[in-house]
N, C-alpha and C positions, 0 to 999 in steps of 0.2 A: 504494500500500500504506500503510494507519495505520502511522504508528512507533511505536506507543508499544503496540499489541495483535497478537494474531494475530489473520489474516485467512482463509478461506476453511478448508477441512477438513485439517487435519494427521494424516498417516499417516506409518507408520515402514517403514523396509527396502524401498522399492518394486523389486522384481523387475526384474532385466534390463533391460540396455542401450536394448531396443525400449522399451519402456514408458516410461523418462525421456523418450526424444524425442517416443512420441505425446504425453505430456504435454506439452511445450513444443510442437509443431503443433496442440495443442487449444486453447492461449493466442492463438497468430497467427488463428484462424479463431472465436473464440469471442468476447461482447463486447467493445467497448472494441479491437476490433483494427484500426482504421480509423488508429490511433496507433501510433507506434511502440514496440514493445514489449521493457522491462529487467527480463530476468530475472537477480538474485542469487544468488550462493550463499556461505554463510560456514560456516565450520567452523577447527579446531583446524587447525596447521601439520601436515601428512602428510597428509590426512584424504581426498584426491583431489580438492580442489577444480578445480582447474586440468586434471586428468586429464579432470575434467567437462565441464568446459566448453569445452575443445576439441572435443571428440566431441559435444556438442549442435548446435556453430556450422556441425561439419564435417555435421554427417547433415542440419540443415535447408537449405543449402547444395546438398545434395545430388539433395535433394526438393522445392526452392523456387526454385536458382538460385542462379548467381554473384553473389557480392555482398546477396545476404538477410539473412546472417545477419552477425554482428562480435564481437570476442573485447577485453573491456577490463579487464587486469587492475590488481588493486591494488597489484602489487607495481611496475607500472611508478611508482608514487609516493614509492615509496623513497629517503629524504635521499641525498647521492651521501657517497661514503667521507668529503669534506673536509667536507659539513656534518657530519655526524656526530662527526668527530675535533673541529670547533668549538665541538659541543653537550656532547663528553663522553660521549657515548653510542656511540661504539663494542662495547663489549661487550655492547652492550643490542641489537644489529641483528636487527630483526623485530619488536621490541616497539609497542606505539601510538602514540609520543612518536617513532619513528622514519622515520613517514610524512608526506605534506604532506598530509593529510587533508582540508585545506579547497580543496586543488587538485585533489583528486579529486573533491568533489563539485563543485566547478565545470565542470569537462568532464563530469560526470555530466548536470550541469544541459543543457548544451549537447547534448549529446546528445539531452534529452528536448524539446527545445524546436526545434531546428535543423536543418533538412528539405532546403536547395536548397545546399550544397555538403558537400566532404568534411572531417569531422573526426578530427585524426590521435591517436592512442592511445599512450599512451610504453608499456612492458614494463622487465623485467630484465634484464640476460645475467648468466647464471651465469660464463661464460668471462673477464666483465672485473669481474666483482662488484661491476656499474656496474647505475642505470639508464639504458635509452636510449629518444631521442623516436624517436617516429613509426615507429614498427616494423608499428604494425597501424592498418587505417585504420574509419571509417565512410562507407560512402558515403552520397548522399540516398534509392538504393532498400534499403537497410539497413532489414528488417522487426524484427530481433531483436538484439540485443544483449546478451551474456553478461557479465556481469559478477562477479568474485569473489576474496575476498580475507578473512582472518582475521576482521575487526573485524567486518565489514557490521551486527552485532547488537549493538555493545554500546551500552548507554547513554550515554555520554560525550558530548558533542558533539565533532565534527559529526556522527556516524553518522548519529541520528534524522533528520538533515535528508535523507542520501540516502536512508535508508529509503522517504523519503515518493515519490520519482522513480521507486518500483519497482512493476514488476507484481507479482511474488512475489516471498519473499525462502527458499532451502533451505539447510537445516541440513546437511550434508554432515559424514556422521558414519563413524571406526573407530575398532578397536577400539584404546585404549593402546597393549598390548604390536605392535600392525601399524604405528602411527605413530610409536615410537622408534627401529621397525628401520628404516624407510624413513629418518627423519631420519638416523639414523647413515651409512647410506649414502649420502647426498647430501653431509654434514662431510666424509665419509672421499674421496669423490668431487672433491669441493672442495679437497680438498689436508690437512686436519688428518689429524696422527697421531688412535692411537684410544682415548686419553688424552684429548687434546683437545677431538676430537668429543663424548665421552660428558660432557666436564662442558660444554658447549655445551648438548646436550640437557639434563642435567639444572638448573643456573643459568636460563637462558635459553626456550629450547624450553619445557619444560614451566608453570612460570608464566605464559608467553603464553598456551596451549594450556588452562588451567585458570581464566583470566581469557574467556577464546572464547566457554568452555563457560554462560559464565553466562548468556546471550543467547538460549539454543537457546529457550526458549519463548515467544519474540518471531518466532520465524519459521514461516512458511507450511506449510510440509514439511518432513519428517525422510528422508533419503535415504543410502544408502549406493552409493560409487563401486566397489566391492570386483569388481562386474561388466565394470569396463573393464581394458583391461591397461595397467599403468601404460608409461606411455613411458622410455625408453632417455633416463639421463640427462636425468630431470624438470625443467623450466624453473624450477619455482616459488623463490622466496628462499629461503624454508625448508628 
């Protein structure tokens, strides 16, 4: 994928669940599929990135085979609470200064390059408000690779450089007032009263969320998750 333009035909609000996935089984069997193939998805914190791309990796998986498909999220790159408390940036947690950014694209890189053993994927846990290694793996018959997290679209470097590792990159888009309520309830979930949570969202969350936005037309496709049913106690940082 160019970083620095959109690529291929951008449409908005693409219908149903089925339809996201023919989409990604039309990538695996359509040029350029002889490679292994990273599909993107960035958007605003709430916005179902992660909701996404579970359900992509789980339906080609499903339709492809054990082990096809692999889930690489960005939250697994998240500074751990000590670097954070190091940098100062505790109350900034989820912002783009709070990632190892140049660590993701390096196992980004390996991924695209690296075919005869398994590369292992760090994630979050919400339960220990850590990130943890090797939670998801890739194997060598690994056809697809989900990848997704806030930044993927912004300017700044490193982004541009993973952009260029992608087959497409999707906007995964909702609406404000659906992603403050979701946010509030993953704080409230997390443990803040609801005092807490709400200036979270509003310091925090939102200035991420409005720096996100700026990228959407850098990317491939405009999509909304609003089709999938959000999971029980959502993985994602945010």
């Amino acid at each position: 994928m160019n970083a620095d333009r959109t690529t291929g035909d951008r449409t908005g609000d693409t219908p149903g669940a089925d339809s996201l996935t023919a989409l990604v089984l039309g990538l695996l069997r359509g040029p350029g599929s002889e490679a292994r193939t990273i599909l993107g998805l960035a958007g605003p914190p709430a916005a179902g990135k992660s909701t996404l791309a579970r359900h992509l990796v789980a339906e080609v998986e499903r339709r492809e085979g054990p082990g096809s498909a692999a889930y690489l999220p960005l939250d697994g790159f998240h500074l751990s609470a000590a670097q954070l408390d190091r940098l100062g940036l505790g109350h900034r947690k989820g912002a783009p200064a709070t990632f190892d950014a140049h660590g993701y694209v390096a196992l980004l890189r390996r991924v695209a390059t690296e075919r005869f053993q398994d590369i292992y994927v760090p994630d979050f846990d919400r339960d220990l408000d850590e990130p943890v290694a090797a939670r998801h793996v890739v194997h060598p018959q690994t056809r697809l690779v989900v990848t997704e997290g806030n930044y993927l679209a912004s300017a700044d470097r490193p982004w541009p450089e993973a952009r260029r590792l992608l087959r497409e990159l999707w906007y995964v888009e909702a609406d404000d007032a659906v992603r403050e309520a979701r946010l509030l309830d993953r704080h409230r979930t997390g443990g803040r009263d609801e005092a807490t949570a709400r200036r979270w969202v509003t310091g925090n969350d939102h200035p991420n969320g409005e720096y996100v936005k700026a990228g959407r037309a850098v990317c491939t496709r405009i999509v909304r998750a609003d089709c999938l049913p959000l999971p029980p106690n959502g993985r994602s940082v945010l």
